[in-house]
Each structure stands twice: as structure tokens, then as C-alpha cells.
N, C-alpha and C positions, 0 to 999 in steps of 0.2 A: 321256455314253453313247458307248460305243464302237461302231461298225459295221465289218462287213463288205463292201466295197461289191461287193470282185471275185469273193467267192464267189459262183459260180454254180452250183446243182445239176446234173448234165449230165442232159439229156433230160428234168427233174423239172419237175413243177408241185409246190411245196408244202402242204401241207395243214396243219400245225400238229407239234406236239414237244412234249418234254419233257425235262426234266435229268435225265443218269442221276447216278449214288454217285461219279464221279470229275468232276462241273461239265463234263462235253460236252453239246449241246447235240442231241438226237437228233429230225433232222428228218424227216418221214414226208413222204412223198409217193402224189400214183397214177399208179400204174403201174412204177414204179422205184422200190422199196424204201423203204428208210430209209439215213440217211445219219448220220452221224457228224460234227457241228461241233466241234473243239476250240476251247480259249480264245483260241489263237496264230492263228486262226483257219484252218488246214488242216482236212479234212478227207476220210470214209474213208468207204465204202460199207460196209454192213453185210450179207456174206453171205449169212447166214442166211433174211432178208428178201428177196432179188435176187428182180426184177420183181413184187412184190406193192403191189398199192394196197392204203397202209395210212390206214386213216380216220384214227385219233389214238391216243393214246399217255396215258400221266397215270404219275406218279411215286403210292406208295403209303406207307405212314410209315416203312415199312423200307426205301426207297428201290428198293426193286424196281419192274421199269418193266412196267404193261400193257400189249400190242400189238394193234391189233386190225385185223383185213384183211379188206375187204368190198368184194368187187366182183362176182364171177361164184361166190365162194360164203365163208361168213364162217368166218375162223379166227380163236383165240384164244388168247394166247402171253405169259405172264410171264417176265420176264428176273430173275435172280437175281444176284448177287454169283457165282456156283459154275455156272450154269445157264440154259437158255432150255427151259421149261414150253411145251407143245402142249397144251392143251385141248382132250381129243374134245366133240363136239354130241351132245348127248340129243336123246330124245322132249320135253323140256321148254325145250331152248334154240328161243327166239321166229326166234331166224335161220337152222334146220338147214335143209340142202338148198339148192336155188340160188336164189340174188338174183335179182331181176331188177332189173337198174345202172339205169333210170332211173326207177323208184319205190322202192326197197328204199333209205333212205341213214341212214346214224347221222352225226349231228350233232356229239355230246361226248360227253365221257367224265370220271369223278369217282371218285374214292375215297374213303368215307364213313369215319367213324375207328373203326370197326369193323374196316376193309381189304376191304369188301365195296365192288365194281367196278360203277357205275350209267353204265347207256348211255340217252343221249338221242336217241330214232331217230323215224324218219317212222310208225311202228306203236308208238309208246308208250314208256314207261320202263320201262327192265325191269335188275332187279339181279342179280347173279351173287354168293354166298357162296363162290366156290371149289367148289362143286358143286351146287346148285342156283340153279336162275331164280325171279324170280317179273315179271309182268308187270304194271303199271299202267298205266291206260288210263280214258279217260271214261267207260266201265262202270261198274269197280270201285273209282276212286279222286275224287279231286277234283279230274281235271285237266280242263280246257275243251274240249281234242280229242286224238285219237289221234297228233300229228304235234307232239313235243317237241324246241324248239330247240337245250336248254341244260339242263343239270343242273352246279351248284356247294353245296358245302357250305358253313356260316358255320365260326366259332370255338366257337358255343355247339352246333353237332352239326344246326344247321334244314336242309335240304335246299330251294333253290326250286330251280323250273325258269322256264321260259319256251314258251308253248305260243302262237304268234302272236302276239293282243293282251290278252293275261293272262299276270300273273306269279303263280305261285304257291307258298307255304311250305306244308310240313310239321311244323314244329316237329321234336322228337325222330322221324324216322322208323324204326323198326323190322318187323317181320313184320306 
């Protein structure tokens, strides 16, 4: 395994990344954007993102990267091969209007092989189809509390999460 040891993010705490379609290595951070790791191990701050805390990132099968920035209010941003997508908030997105940074936090982030974008947050799992939400939660779903760690997909399409000290599957999850 190769490391980087001297890369240092300047002023970044990282938070986690994702591979975009040319193998860099796109690190997120809060409060300082995202960053750009190449394989040679240089890298380049990313614009577009300057001074946003970005929660986490996830690659989707068309290798478009999700971006998602939550701190003092949540944005929602697909990168493309051609493109960088800005997602307006509905009346339906569970995160519109402002955070409050020391209960509001998303955990992780998934893309299910549909290409629908599932965030694991402190208020529940909640999926984005590219234009609708829908929200899961100990109400309406089978999860143990409203406060989900982790959302990953398997190879067969199951969705678990992790909700403190229960793990649990969905099998085929759909609407």
C-alpha cells in the first residue's frame, strides 16, 4: 500500500472522499472545501466547493460524484464528466432551511443501484431519486431510532444500516 505521508490538507480536518472517473482521490473536508488527491500524490483544491464543510461524497455507477455540504445550511451538488448539478431544497427535502451544526449531522452517504442517493443522518434515512425525498425513520420503517450511523448497499441490492446497537437489512429496498 502506498501512502502519502506529506500530504497535508492546509487548514482541513478530513472527513472522508470518494474516487472521481480519472482515479483522484476527492477529499472532503469542514470547513475547507474538498480537495483533489492525485495518484502522484499532489494535489489541488477544488473551487467550486472553497470554504464549505462537506459531509461526504459517494461515487454513483456512472461515476458521477455526489457532494453534500451541511453545516449552517444543506447543499446538494452532482459532479458530472460535462458538469457540477446544484440541487434546489423543497418543501420535501428533510434538511431545508438551517442546520443547527451541533445536532443536525449526516453520517454517510450510499448510492443504491438504481442511482438513488441514501443519506444516513441524526433524523433518519432519507433517499433522494434525483427529485424526490422520502424519509425513513422508527415511525414508519423498521429502523430502531431516528439517529442512523451508516447506510451501504450489498452486491444482491440489501440495504443495511446501522442505528447504534442494531444492524439492520432491508432486503430489495424500493418505494
Amino acid at each position: 500500500m502506498k501512502s502519502y505521508p506529506n500530504v497535508l490538507l492546509p487548514l482541513a480536518m478530513s472527513r472522508g472522499g470518494s474516487i472521481d472517473n480519472d482515479g483522484n482521490y476527492l477529499a472532503t473536508t469542514r470547513g475547507n472545501g474538498m480537495f483533489k488527491l492525485k495518484p502522484d500524490g499532489s494535489f489541488a483544491k477544488t473551487d467550486f466547493f472553497k470554504n464549505l464543510h462537506i459531509s461526504d461524497t459517494v461515487a454513483d455507477k456512472h461515476g458521477d460524484i455526489w457532494v453534500i455540504s451541511h453545516w449552517s445550511y444543506f447543499r446538494l451538488y452532482k459532479i458530472t464528466k460535462t458538469d457540477t448539478i446544484t440541487y434546489q431544497t423543497d418543501e420535501s427535502c428533510p434538511f431545508k432551511g438551517v442546520a443547527d451544526r451541533f445536532t443536525d449531522d449526516i453520517f454517510q452517504v450510499a448510492v443504491d443501484h438504481e442511482d438513488r442517493l441514501w443519506i444516513a443522518a441524526d433524523n433518519g434515512l432519507h433517499c433522494f431519486d434525483g427529485k424526490k425525498w422520502k424519509t425513513f425513520n422508527k415511525d414508519n420503517s423498521g429502523l430502531t431510532t431516528n439517529r442512523v450511523y451508516s447506510v451501504a448497499f450489498d452486491k444482491e441490492g440489501r440495504l443495511w444500516t446501522c442505528c447504534g446497537k442494531a444492524i439492520t437489512t432491508f432486503g430489495e429496498y424500493g418505494d
